[in-house]
Structures are given as C-alpha cells and as structure tokens.
C-alpha positions as CSV (number, residue, x, y, z in Angstrom):
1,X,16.4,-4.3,-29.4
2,X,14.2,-6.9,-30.7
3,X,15.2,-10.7,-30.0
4,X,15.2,-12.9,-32.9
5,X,16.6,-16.1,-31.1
6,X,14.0,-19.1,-30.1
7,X,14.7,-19.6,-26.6
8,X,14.8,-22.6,-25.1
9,X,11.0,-24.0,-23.6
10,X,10.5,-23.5,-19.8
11,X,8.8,-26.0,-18.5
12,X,6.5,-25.2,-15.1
13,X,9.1,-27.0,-13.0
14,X,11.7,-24.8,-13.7
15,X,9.6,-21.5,-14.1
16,X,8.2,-21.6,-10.2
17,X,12.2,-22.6,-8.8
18,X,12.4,-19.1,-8.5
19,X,9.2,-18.7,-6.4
20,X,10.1,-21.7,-4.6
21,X,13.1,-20.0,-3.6
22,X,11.9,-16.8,-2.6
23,X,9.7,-18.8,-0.3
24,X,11.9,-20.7,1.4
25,X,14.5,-17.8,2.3
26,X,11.1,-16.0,3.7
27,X,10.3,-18.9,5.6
28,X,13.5,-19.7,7.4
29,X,13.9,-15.8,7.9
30,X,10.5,-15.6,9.6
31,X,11.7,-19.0,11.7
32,X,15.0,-17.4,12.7
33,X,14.0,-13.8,13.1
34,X,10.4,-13.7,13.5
35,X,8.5,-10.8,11.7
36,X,12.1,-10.1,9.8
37,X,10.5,-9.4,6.2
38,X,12.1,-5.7,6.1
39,X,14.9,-5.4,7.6
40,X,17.5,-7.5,5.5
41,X,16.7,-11.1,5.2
42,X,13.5,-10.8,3.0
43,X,15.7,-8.4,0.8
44,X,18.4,-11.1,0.4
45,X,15.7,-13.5,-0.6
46,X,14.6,-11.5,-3.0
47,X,18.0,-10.8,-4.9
48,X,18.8,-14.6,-4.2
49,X,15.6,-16.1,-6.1
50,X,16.1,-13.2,-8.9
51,X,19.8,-14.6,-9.4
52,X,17.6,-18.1,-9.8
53,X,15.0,-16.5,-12.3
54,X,18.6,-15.3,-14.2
55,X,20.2,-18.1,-14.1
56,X,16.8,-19.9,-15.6
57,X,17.6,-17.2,-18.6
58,X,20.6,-17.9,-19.2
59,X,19.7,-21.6,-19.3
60,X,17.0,-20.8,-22.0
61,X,20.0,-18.9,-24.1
62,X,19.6,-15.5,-23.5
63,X,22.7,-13.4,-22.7
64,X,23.6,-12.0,-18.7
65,X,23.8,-8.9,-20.0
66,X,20.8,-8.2,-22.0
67,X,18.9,-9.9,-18.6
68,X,20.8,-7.5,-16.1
69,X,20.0,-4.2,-18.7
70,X,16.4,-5.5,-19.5
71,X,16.1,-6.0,-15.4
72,X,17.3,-2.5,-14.7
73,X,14.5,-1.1,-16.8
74,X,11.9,-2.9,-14.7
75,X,13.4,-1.7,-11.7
76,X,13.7,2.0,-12.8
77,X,9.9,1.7,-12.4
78,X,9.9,1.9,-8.7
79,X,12.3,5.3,-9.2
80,X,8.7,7.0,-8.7
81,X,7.7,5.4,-5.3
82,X,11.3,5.9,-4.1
83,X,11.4,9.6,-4.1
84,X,7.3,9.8,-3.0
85,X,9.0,7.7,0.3
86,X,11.6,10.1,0.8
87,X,8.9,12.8,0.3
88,X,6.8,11.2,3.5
89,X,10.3,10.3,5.1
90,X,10.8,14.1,4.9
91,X,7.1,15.5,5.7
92,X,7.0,13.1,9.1
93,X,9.9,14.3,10.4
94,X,9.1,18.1,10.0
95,X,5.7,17.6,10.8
96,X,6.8,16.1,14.5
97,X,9.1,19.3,15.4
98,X,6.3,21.7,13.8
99,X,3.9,20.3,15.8
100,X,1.5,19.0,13.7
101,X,1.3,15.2,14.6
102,X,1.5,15.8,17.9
103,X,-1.6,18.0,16.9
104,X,-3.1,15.4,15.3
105,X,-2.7,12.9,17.7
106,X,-4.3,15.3,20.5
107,X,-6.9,16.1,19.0
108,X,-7.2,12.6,17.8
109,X,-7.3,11.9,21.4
110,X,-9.7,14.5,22.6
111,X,-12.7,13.6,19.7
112,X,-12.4,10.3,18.9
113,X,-14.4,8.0,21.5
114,X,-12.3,4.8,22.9
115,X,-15.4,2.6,22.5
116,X,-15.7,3.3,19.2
117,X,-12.1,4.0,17.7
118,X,-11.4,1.5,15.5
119,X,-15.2,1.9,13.4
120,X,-13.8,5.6,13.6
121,X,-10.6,5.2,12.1
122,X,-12.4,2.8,9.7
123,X,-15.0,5.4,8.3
124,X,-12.6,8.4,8.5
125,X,-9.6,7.2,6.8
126,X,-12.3,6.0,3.9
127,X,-14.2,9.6,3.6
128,X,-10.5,11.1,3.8
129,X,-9.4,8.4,0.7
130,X,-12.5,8.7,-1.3
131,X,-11.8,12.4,-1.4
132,X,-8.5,12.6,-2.3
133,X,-8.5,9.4,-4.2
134,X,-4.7,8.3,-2.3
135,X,-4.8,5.3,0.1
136,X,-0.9,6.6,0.8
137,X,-1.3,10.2,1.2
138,X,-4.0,9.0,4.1
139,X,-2.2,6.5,6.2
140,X,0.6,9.0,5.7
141,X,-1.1,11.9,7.2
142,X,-4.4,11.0,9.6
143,X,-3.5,7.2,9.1
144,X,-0.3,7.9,11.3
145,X,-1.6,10.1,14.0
146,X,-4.5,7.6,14.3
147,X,-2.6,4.2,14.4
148,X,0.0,6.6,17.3
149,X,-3.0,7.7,19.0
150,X,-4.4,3.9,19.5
151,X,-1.1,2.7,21.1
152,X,-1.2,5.9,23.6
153,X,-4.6,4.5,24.2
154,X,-3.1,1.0,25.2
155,X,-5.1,-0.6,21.8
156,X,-3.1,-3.0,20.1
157,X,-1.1,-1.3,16.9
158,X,-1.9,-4.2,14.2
159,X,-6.0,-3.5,14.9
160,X,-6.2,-0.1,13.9
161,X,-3.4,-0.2,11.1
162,X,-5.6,-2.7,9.5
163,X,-9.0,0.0,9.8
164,X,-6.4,2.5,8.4
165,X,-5.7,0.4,5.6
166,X,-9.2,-0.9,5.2
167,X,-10.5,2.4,5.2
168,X,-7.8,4.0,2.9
169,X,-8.3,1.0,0.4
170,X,-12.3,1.4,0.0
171,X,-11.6,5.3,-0.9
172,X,-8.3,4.4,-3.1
173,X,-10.8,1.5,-5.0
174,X,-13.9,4.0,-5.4
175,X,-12.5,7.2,-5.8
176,X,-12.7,8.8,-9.2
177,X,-9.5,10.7,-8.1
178,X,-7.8,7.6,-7.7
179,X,-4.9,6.3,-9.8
180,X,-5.8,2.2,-9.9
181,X,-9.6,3.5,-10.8
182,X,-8.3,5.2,-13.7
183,X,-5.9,3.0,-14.6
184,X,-7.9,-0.3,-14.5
185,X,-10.8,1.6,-16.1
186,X,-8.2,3.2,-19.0
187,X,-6.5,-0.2,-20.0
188,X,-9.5,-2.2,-20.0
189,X,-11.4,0.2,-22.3
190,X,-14.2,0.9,-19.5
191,X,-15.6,4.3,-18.8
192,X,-14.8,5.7,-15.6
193,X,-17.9,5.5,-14.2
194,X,-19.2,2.1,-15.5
195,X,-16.3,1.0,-13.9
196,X,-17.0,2.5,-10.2
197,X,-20.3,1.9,-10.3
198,X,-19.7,-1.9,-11.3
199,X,-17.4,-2.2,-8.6
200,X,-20.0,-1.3,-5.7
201,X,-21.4,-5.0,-6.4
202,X,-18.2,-6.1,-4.9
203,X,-16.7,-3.3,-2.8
204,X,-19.4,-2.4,-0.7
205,X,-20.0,-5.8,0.8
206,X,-16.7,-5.9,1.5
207,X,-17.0,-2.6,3.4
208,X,-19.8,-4.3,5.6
209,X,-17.5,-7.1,6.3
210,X,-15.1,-4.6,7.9
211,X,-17.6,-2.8,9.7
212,X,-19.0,-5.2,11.5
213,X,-15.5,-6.7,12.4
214,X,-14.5,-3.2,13.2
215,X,-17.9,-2.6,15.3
216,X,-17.3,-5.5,17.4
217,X,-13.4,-5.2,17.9
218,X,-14.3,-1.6,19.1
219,X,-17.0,-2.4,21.8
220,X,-14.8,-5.3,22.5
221,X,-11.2,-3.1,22.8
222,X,-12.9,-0.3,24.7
223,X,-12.3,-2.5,28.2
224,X,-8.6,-2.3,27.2
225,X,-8.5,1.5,26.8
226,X,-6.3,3.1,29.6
227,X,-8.1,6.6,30.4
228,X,-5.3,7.6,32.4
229,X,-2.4,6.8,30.2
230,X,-4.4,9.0,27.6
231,X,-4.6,11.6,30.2
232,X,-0.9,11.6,30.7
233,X,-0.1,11.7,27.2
234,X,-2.4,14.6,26.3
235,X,-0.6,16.6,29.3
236,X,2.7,16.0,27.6
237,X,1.5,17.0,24.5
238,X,0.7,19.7,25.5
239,X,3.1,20.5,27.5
240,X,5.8,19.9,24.8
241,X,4.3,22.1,21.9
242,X,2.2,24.5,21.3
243,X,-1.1,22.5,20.3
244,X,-3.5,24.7,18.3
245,X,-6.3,24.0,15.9
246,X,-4.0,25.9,13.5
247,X,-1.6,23.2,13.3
248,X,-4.1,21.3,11.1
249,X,-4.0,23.7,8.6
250,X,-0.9,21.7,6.6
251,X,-2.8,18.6,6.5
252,X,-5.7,19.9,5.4
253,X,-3.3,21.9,2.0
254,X,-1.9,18.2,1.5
255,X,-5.4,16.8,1.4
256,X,-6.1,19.9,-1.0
257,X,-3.4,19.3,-3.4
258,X,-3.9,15.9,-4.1
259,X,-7.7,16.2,-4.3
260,X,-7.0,18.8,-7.0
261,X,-4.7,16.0,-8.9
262,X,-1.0,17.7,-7.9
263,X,1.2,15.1,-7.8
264,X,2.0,13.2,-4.8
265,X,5.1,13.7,-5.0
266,X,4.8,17.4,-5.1
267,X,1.5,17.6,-2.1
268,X,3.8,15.8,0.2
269,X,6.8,18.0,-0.5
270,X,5.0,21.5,-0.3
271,X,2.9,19.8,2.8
272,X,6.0,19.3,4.7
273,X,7.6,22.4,3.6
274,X,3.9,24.3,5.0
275,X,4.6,22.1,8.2
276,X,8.0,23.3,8.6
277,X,6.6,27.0,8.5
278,X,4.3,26.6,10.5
279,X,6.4,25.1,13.1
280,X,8.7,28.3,12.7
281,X,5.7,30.5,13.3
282,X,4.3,28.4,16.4
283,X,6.7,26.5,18.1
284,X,9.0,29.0,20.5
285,X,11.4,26.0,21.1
286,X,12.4,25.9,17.6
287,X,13.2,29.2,17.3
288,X,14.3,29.6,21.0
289,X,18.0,30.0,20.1
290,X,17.4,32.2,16.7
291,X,15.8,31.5,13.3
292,X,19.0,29.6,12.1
293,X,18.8,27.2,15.0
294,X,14.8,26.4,13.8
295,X,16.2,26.0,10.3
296,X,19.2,23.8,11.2
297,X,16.6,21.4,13.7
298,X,13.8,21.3,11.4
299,X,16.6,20.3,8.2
300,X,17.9,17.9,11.0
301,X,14.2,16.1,11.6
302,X,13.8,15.7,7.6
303,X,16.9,14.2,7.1
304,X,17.4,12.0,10.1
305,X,13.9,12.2,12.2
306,X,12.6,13.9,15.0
307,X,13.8,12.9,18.7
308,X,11.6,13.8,21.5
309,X,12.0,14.1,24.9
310,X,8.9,14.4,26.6
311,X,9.7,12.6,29.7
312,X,7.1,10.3,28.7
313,X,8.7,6.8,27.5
314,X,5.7,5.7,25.6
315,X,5.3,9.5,23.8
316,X,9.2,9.7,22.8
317,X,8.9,6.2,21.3
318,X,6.3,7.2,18.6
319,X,7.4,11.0,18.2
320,X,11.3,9.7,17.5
321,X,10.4,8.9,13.6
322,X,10.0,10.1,10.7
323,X,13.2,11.6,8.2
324,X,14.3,10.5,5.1
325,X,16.9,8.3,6.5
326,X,14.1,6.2,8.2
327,X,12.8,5.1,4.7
328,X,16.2,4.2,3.3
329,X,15.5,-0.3,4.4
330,X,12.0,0.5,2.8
331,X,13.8,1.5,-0.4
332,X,16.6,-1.2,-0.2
333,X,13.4,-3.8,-0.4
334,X,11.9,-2.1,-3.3
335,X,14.8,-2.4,-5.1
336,X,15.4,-6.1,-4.5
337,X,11.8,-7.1,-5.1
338,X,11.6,-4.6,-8.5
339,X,14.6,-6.9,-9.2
340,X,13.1,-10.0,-8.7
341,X,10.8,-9.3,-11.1
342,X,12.4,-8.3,-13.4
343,X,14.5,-11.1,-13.6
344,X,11.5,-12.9,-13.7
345,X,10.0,-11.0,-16.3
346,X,13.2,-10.6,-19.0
347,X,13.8,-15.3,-18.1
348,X,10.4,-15.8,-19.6
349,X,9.3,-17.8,-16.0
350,X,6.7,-15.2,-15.4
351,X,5.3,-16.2,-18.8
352,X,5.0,-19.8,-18.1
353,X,3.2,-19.3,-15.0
354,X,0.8,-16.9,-16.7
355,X,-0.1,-19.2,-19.3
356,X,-0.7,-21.8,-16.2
357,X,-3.4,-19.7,-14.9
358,X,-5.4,-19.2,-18.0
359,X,-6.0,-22.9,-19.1
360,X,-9.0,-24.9,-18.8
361,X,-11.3,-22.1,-18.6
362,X,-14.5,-23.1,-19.1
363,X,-17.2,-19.9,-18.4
364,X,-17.2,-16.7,-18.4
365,X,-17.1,-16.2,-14.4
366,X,-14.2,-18.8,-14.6
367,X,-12.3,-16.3,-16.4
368,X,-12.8,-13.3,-14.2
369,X,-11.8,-16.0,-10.8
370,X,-8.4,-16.4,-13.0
371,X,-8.1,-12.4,-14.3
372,X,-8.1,-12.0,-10.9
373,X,-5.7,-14.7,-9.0
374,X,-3.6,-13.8,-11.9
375,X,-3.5,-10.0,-10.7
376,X,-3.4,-11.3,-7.6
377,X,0.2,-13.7,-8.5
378,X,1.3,-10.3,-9.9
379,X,0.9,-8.6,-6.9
380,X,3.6,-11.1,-5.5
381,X,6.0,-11.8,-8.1
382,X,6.1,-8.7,-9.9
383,X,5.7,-6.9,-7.6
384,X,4.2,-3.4,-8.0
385,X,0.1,-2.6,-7.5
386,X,0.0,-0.7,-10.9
387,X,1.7,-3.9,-12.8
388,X,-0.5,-6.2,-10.9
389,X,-3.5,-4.4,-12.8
390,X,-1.6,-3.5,-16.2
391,X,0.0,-7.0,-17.0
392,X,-3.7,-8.8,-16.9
393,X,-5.4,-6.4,-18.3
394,X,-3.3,-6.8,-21.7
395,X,-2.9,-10.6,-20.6
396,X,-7.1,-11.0,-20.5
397,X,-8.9,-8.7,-22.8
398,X,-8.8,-10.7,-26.0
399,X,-10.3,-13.9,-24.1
400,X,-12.8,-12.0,-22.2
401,X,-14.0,-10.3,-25.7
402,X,-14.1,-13.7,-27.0
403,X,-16.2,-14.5,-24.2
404,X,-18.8,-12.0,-25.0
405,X,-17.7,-10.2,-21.4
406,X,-18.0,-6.4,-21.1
407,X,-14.9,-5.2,-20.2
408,X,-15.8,-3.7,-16.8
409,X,-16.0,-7.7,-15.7
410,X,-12.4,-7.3,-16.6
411,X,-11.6,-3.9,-14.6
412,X,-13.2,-5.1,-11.3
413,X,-12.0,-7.9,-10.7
414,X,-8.5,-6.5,-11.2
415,X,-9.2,-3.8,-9.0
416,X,-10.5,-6.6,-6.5
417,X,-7.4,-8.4,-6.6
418,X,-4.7,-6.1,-7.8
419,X,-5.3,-2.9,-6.0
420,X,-6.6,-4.3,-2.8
421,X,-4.5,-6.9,-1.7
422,X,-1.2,-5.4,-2.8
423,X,-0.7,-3.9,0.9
424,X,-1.0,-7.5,2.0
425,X,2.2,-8.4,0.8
426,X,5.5,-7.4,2.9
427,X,7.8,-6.9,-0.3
428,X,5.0,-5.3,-2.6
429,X,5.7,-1.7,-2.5
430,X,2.3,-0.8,-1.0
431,X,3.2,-3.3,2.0
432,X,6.4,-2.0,2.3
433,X,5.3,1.0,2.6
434,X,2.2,0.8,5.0
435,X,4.5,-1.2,7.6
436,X,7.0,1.8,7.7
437,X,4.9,4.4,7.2
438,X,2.4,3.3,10.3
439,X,5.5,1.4,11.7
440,X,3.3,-1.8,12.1
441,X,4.9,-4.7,10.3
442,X,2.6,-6.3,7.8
443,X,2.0,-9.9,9.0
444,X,0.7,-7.5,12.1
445,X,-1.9,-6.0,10.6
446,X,-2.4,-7.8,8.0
447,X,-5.2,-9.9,9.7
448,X,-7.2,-7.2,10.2
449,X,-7.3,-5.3,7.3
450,X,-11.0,-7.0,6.6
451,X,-11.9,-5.3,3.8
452,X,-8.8,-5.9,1.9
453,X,-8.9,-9.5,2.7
454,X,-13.2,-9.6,2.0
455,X,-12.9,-8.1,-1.6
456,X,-10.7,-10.7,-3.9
457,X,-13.1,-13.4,-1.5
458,X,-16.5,-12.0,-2.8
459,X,-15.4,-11.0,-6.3
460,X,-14.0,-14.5,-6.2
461,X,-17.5,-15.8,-5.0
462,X,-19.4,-13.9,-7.1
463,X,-17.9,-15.1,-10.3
464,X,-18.1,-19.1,-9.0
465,X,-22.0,-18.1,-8.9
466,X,-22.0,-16.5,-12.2
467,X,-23.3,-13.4,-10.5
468,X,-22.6,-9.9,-11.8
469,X,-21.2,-11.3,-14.4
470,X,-21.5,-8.4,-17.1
471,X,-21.9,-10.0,-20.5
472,X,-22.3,-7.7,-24.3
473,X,-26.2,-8.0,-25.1
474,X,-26.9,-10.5,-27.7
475,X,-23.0,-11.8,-27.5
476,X,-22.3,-15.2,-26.0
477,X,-18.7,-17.2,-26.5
478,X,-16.4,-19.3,-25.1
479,X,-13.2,-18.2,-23.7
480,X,-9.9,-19.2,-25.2
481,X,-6.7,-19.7,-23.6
C-alpha cells in the first residue's frame, strides 16, 4: 500500500535519538556486564531504541500498525540466516560425536607448525574462502577446528579468530563464487570481473597489512605455545575417537557443494547429515549399544550439542558445543537488531541520516569516502551485510553517474566497507554469527581481524588522494547530493 500522507519533517536531532539510544544501553551493558553484547542486554537495547525509532513514526503521523507490519517485513529478511544458523548449530554438533572436528583439530595439530600458526590460519582460511566463495561456510568448518586447535595450543582465542576472519573475508571479497561479489557487482551495473579485478587495488594491500601483523604475532606467540599441553590433547583425541584421514571426507563434500553454488543452506545440511554417517560407520561408541542408540545420540548432539568426556578439562570445554539449541541467543539478537531497523527504516530516521552523509560533496573521490561510510552506517543500523551494500548502491548510482564515475568506483568501495566490516559489528548478523560460531566474542577478536579493519582504511585513503579513482573516458561532472 502506497502512502499518500506528507509526514511530518524529521529533523537530524530527532532522527539519530534512536542511535543515541542504542548506544547508551550498549555502553552501560558493557560497564555492568563486560563483553555482554549477546547474551540479553544488547538484545534489549536493540528492541528499546527500535520502540524509539517507532515512537519518532508515530510522531511524524504514520499509524503503529502499518510501522509494526512494514517492520515485520524487514525482519522476515533475516528468516534466511536463521535457518543457515540452525543448519551449522546442527552440522557442529554431529560433526563432534562423528568424529570429524576432533579430526580436524588433530590433524590441525599434527601439520600446522606453532611458530607459524596464525600466518597459517591466515592463508588457509583465505585459499579455502576464495574457493568456495563463503566466509561462513569456512569459519564454520576449518575456521572452528583452527580457532579450537589454537586454545589447545595455549594461543590466545581472539588472535586466531581474527586470522580466521581475515582470511575468510579476503576469499568472501575476491571470490567470483561469492555472494557480496555478485551482488555489489549486479546492483551497480559492473561486470563481474571489472569489479574483482578493480578491487585488488584495495584488497590486496589490505591482505599485506594482515600478513605482516599475522607474521609477527606468530614468531611472537610461538614462545607461548605449550608442546606438552598439545601432546596431551592429541592423546585424548585419539584416545576418544577413532581419528582417520577418512573423517575429512565430509568437510571436503561441504566445501564441494558450495563451490558448485548449492545453497548454504542445503551444503551444511547434507554435510552434517554425511558427518552423522560417517560417525555411524567409524565411531564404535556410537553404535556400541545398537544402531538406534547411534541414531538417538547423534539426534541428541544436533539438537542440544555434543558433551564430551575426555577426562581432559580443557578438551571437554571446546568439544561440549555445537546443536541447534546453542544458536537459539544468536537468533534472539537477529531478530531484535532486524527490528531495529526496520523501525528505523518504515520512521523515515534512516532517511534523514542518509541524506546527512551525502551533502557537501565536492569530488569524485569524496563521493566514494561517503558511498562507503554510508555502507559502512548501514552495516550498523540496518543491520544486515547484503543491505549494507544494496541500500547505497541505489542510494549512490545517480550522483556517481553525474560525476562521470564508472560504476565499479561504486562497487568497491561498498565491498570495502559493507562486506568487510560487517563481522565487526556484535549485532550485525555476520558478528553475531562469527562470535558463536568460533565462540570468541567480537570485541575479542575484533582487534585483530587486520584485514577487515585495513580495507575501509585504504579505500578510504585512496579516494582522499584521488587515486584509483575510475572515471568514464572523456566524462567529467560534479556530484549532486
């Protein structure tokens, strides 16, 4: 239904209350809880500075209920991202009781040198994204088993989370598998591999930023690394399954699906289902009391999570995950952010603040700084990676054809901001999800997921200096707000 009222004029004041909210609930939660930005109190803010962003609605003249229906639509969005977290909820737990993370972590163990660990996670969680084009099918698979082999290894969690997430992000940002590649390339009206190839101006430095930080945290951790700790874990590894090279065999059928474009949804469903076979076929424990007792344990690890009893303290804390159950407070913040902004959305404050960032621009490069802050402000408020890049790009691509820009100026520097910097963000679904997925909680990790952190810096940068700046031949304009 089409509006035909004048609402009321925002002005900026009013339109950031909402934001100003949301900030200080997350604020006084972090004072009184610490890192508490998952687990209830981040959610509440959320649903609190929404009610604000409605309330601003109702001022303008718009009616409750149209805002509460128009709200549900934006938050049937995330209906997607809930069911591909109950889908890794589901594939953890039977991948623990089949075996195959412990597998992974062994052998994780075994070839991975302690010196060098974290500029190995870095480079192998990247080939592993560019491959498959899914920054969350690879912290949900190797990402996990790496960031659970580095705390066996007595190497602080928030490190190597952030060279899983580094790595995961250069592959998800390059990859021509890749759903933000095609999407930022697709709505901007760039081809595919203009766009990739225009983004290795940016991306690639950034990469060296992270490998360099991640070469010297490596040399630098290596004194930390407790050889004997690792020794006792691999024993009760092995000791507790059956560890066999065959195990790998379900990761390596996810990794195939979704480099053949299956859904991710559907890779991590069948890969867990795989999992669960194979744990039939090659764990005796599970199948120690009959086939039905297997069946009933390995239901019992999808639904609820795995519990181990190793003996080993350290061991049973990281193998006593996974489940759907487990992703249920993940889901709960979804909701509430999706909410937010909504609310946000359907008030007309997210409006305002858009037409904020876009005045005053002067030059072409000035443009692409606020394409980019603006997908970066998405990221937050909205806040879903996918919006962050599709609200700009509809938002920008009138001023930067007035500007004479080609539109892969446009693409990149929402993939700079937009796709790389929405794991950054505890309530963003792609934060949300890292921090439970790797259990490491964002403002953790966070600080160390250089590349993430180096790309919206250098695109930024870049554009200051007018360089790689991609202008139409013979086409020169001004932009307009």
């Amino acid at each position: 239904m089409t509006d035909k009222r004048d609402p009321r004029p925002a002005g900026v004041f009013l339109s950031i209350t909402p934001l100003v909210t949301l900030a200080v609930f997350l604020i006084a939660s972090i004072a009184a809880f610490g890192d508490a930005t998952t687990g209830g109190p981040a959610q509440l803010g959320l649903m609190m500075a929404g009610l604000v962003a409605g309330l601003i609605g109702l001022w303008r003249g718009y009616d409750w209920k149209e805002l509460e229906e128009q709200t549900y639509e934006v938050v049937a969005r995330a209906m997607p991202i809930v069911f591909i977290l109950l889908a890794i909820g589901l594939l953890i737990g039977l991948w623990i009781a089949a075996g195959v993370i412990p597998a992974l972590i062994f052998y994780s163990l075994e070839l991975i040198s302690p010196s060098l660990f974290y500029l190995a996670t870095l480079i192998l969680c990247a080939l592993v994204s560019i491959s498959i084009g899914s920054s969350w099918t690879t912290a949900g698979t190797i990402g996990l088993a790496l960031v659970s082999a580095a705390q066996i290894a007595g190497l602080p969690a928030g490190i190597v989370a952030g060279a899983v997430i580094s790595g995961a992000y250069f592959g998800d940002k390059l990859s021509p598998l890749s759903d933000t590649t095609n999407l930022a390339a697709g709505l901007t009206g760039t081809d595919l591999f203009d766009h990739i190839r225009f983004l290795l101006w940016t991306t690639l430095p950034a990469f060296g930023v992270a490998l360099i930080g991640f070469t010297i945290l490596s040399f630098a951790g290596s004194a930390e690394v407790d050889v004997t700790r690792i020794t006792q874990v691999s024993g009760a590894l092995d000791e507790s399954f059956s560890v066999s090279p065959v195990l790998l065999l379900p990761l390596v059928i996810t990794l195939g699906l979704a480099a053949f474009r299956v859904s991710a949804f559907a890779a991590l469903i069948i890969g867990a289902l795989v999992g669960g076979g194979f744990g039939l076929a090659f764990q005796p424990g599970l199948t120690a009391d009959g086939l039905g007792s297997g069946l009933a344990m390995l239901a019992s690890a999808g639904a609820n999570g795995f519990v181990a009893e190793t003996g080993v303290d350290q061991l049973d804390s990281l193998l006593s995950r996974g489940g759907m159950e487990s992703f249920l407070t993940t889901i709960w913040l979804i909701l509430s952010a999706m909410f937010f902004g909504g609310m946000m959305e359907k008030s007309g404050s997210l409006d305002v603040i858009v037409r904020l960032m876009i005045t005053g621009v002067k030059t072409g490069g000035g443009l692409m700084q606020r394409a980019g802050l603006t997908a970066l402000l998405a990221n937050i408020i909205t806040p879903d990676q996918f919006l962050a890049i599709a609200a700009p790009s509809q938002m920008y691509r009138k001023s930067f054809e007035e500007a004479g820009l080609e539109t892969k100026s446009l693409s990149r520097v929402l993939e700079d901001f937009g796709t790389v910097t929405s794991p950054l963000i505890p309530w963003n679904t792609c934060g949300a999800y890292m921090a439970a997925t790797l259990g490491v909680a964002t403002f953790a990790y966070a600080p160390f997921a250089f590349f993430n952190l180096a790309s919206p810096v250098i695109s930024f940068l870049f554009a200051g200096l007018g360089f790689q700046v991609a202008r139409r031949v013979g086409v020169t304009g001004t932009p307009h707000s």
